[in-house]
C-alpha positions as CSV (number, residue, x, y, z in Angstrom):
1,X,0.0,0.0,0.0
2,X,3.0,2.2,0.1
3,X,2.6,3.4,-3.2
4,X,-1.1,4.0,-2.4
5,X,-0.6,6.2,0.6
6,X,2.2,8.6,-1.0
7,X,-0.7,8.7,-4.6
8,X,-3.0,10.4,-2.0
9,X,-0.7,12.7,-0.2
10,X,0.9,13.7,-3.7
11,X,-2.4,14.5,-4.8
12,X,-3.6,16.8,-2.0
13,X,-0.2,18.1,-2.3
14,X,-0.3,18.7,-5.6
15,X,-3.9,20.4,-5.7
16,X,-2.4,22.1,-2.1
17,X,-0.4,23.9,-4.1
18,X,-2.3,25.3,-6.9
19,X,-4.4,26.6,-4.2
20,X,-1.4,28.1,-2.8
21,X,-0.6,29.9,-5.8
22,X,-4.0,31.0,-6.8
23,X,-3.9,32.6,-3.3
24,X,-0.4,34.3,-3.9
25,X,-0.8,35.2,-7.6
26,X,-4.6,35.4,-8.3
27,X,-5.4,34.8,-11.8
28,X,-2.3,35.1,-13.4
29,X,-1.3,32.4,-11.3
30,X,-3.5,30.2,-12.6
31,X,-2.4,30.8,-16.4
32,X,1.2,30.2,-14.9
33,X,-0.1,26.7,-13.2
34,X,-1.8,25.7,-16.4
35,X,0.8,26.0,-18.7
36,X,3.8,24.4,-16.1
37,X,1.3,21.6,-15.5
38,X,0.6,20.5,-18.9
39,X,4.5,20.1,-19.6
40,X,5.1,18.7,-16.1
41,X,2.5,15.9,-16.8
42,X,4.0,14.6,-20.3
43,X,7.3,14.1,-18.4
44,X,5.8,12.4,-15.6
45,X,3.2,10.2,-17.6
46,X,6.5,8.5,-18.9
47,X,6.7,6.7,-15.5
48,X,4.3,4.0,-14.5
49,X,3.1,2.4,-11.2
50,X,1.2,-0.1,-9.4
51,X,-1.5,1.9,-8.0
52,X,-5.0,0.1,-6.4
53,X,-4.4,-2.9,-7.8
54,X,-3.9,-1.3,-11.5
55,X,-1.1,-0.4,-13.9
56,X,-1.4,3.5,-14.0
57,X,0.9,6.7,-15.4
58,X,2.3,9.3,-12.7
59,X,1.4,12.3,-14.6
60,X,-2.4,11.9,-14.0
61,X,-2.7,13.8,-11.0
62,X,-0.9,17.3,-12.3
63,X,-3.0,16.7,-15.4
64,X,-5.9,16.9,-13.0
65,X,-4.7,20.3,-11.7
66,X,-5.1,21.6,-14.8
67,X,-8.8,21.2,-15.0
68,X,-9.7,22.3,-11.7
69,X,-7.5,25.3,-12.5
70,X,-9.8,26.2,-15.5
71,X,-12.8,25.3,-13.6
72,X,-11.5,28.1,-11.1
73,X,-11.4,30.4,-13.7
74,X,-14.5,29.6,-15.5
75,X,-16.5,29.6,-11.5
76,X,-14.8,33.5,-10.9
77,X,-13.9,35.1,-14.0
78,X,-16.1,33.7,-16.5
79,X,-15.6,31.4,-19.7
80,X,-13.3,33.7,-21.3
81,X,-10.4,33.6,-19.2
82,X,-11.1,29.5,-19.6
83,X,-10.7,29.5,-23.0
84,X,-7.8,31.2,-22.9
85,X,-5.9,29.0,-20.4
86,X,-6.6,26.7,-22.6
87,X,-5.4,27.6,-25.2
88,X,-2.3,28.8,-23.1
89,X,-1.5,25.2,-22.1
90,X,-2.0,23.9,-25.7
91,X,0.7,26.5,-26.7
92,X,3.0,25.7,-23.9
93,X,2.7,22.3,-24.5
94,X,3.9,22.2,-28.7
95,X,6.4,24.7,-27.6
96,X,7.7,22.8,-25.0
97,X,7.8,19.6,-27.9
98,X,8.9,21.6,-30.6
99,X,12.0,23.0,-28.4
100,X,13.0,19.7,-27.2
101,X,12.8,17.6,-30.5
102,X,15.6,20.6,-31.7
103,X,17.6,19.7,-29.0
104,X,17.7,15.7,-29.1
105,X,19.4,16.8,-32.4
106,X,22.5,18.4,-30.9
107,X,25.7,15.8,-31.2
108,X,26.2,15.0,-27.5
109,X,30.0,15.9,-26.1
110,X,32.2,13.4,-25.5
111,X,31.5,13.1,-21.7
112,X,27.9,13.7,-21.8
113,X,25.3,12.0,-19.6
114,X,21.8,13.0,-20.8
115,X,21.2,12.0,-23.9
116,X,19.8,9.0,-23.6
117,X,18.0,10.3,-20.3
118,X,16.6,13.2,-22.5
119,X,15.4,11.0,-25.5
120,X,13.5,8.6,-22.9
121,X,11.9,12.0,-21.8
122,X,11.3,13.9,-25.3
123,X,11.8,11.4,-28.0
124,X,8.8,11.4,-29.8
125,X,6.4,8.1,-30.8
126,X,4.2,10.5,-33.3
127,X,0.8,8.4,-32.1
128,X,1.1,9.4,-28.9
129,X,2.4,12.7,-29.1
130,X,-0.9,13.8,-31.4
131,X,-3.0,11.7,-28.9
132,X,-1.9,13.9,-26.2
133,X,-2.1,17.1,-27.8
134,X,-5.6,16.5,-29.5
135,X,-6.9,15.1,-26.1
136,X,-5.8,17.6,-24.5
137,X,-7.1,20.6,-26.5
138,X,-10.7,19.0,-26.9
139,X,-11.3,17.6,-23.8
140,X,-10.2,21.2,-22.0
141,X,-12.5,23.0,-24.4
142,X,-15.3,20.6,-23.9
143,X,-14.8,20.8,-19.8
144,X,-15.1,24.9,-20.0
145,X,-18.5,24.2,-22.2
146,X,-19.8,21.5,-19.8
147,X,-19.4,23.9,-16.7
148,X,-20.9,26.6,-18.8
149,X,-23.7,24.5,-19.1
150,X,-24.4,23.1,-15.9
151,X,-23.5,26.4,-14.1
152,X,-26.2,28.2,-16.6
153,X,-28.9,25.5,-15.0
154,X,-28.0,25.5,-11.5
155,X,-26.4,28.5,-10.7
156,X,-26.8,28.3,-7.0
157,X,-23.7,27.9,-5.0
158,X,-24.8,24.6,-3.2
159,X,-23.9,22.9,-6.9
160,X,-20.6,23.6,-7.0
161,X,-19.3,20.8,-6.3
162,X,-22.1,19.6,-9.6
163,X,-20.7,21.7,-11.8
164,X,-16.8,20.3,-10.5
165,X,-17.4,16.7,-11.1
166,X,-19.5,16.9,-13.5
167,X,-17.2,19.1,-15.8
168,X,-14.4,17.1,-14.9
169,X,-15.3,13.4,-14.8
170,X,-17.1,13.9,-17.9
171,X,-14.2,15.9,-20.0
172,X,-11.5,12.9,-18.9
173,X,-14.1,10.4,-19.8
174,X,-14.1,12.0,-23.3
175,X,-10.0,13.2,-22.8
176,X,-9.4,9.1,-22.3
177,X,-11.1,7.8,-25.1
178,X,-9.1,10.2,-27.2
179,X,-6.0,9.8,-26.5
180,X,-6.3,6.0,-26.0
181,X,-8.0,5.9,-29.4
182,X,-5.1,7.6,-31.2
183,X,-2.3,6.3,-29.2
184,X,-3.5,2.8,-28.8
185,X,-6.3,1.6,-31.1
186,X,-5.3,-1.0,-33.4
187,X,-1.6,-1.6,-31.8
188,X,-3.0,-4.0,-29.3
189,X,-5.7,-6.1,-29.2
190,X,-9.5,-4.7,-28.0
191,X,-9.2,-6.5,-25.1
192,X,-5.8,-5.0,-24.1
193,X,-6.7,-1.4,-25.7
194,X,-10.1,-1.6,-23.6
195,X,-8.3,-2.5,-20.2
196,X,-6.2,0.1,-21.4
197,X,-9.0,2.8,-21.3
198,X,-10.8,1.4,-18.6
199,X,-7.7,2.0,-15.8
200,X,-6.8,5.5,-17.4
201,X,-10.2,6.8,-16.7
202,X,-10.3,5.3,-13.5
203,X,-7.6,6.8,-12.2
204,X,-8.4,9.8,-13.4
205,X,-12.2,9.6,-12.0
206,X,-10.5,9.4,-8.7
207,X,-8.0,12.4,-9.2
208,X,-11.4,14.6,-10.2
209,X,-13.6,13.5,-7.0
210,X,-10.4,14.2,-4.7
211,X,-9.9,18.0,-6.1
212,X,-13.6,19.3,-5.6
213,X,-12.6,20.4,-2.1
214,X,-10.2,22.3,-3.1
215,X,-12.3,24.3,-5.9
216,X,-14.0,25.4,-2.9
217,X,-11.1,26.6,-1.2
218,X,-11.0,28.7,-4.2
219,X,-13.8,29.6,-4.1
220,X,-13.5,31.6,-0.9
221,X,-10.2,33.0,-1.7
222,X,-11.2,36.8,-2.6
223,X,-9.3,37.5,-6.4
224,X,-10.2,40.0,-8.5
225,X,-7.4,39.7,-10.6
């Protein structure tokens, strides 16, 4: 259960501190957070652990953050500034690929030591590259649509935590089957794709139920910028 245990505390750690920051920077933290979160979670999703029972990629939780981090902005400052995170992540994040494929190209010195390290990290497998990016960019826009939504029919404070998961869960159910779809689909069997699907969105289910407290630490944190 070790690895259990030290999932849940670096989740509440990791969602600790995006609260943290929000409270220190106001909005433009959360712009900050979003961007250094989507390049943070394609270096950590390279890693995977025994988690519950389940085969599952580290970078799930951070990728979380960056949901509830536009669900913050969509709850204060309005869809707008949602979109544009967006957007702002899906920038940082074919920057941050462009810029490293450029340098896996540079001959490495004589006495160099991170080459390989760096090409585990960056090299690219083209599939899953465009599956993250187009996962990421859809399911983002369609989470700022669903909270829209749900927040236009029950604007009453008492759903919060309505409009949270059901943004969320529902934009990483959608964010899964994308990515596994283009990264996946036809390179193993159904069974093993399927599996495959099933784990990544549970893992992520749990990630979204365990950051709705925190939206409404957000919530009370007074930000007008």
């Amino acid at each position: 259960m070790m690895n259990e245990w030290l999932w849940i505390l670096f989740a509440v750690m990791n969602f600790g501190m995006l609260i943290l920051v929000y409270r220190i920077f106001g909005k433009p933290g959360l712009f900050v957070w979003i961007g250094m979160s989507t390049v943070v979670a394609n270096i950590q999703v390279v890693k995977t652990i025994e988690l519950f029972g389940l085969t599952a990629t580290l970078g799930n939780i951070i990728y979380g953050t960056a949901f509830l981090a536009t669900d913050i902005l969509n709850e204060k400052y309005g869809k707008s500034d949602a979109k544009k995170a967006v957007w702002l992540g899906f920038s940082t994040l074919i920057a941050m690929t462009i810029m490293m494929q450029f340098a896996l190209q540079f001959q490495p010195g004589p006495g160099d030591f991170a080459q390989d390290s760096l090409t585990t990290l960056f090299g690219l497998v083209p599939r899953i590259a465009l599956g993250s990016l187009v996962a990421y960019l859809i399911s983002q826009y369609f989470d700022v649509f669903i909270y829209t939504k749900i927040k236009a029919m029950l604007p009453d404070p008492k759903f919060l935590w309505i409009r949270n998961n059901g943004s969320t869960m529902i934009s990483q159910l959608l964010d899964s089957a994308i990515f596994c779809s283009i990264a996946f689909l036809g390179q193993y069997p159904f069974q093993i794709w399927l599996e495959i699907f099933i784990t990544t969105y549970i893992i992520k289910f749990i990630v979204a139920a365990i950051d709705t407290p925190f939206l409404y630490m957000a919530k009370k944190i007074r930000k007008t910028v």
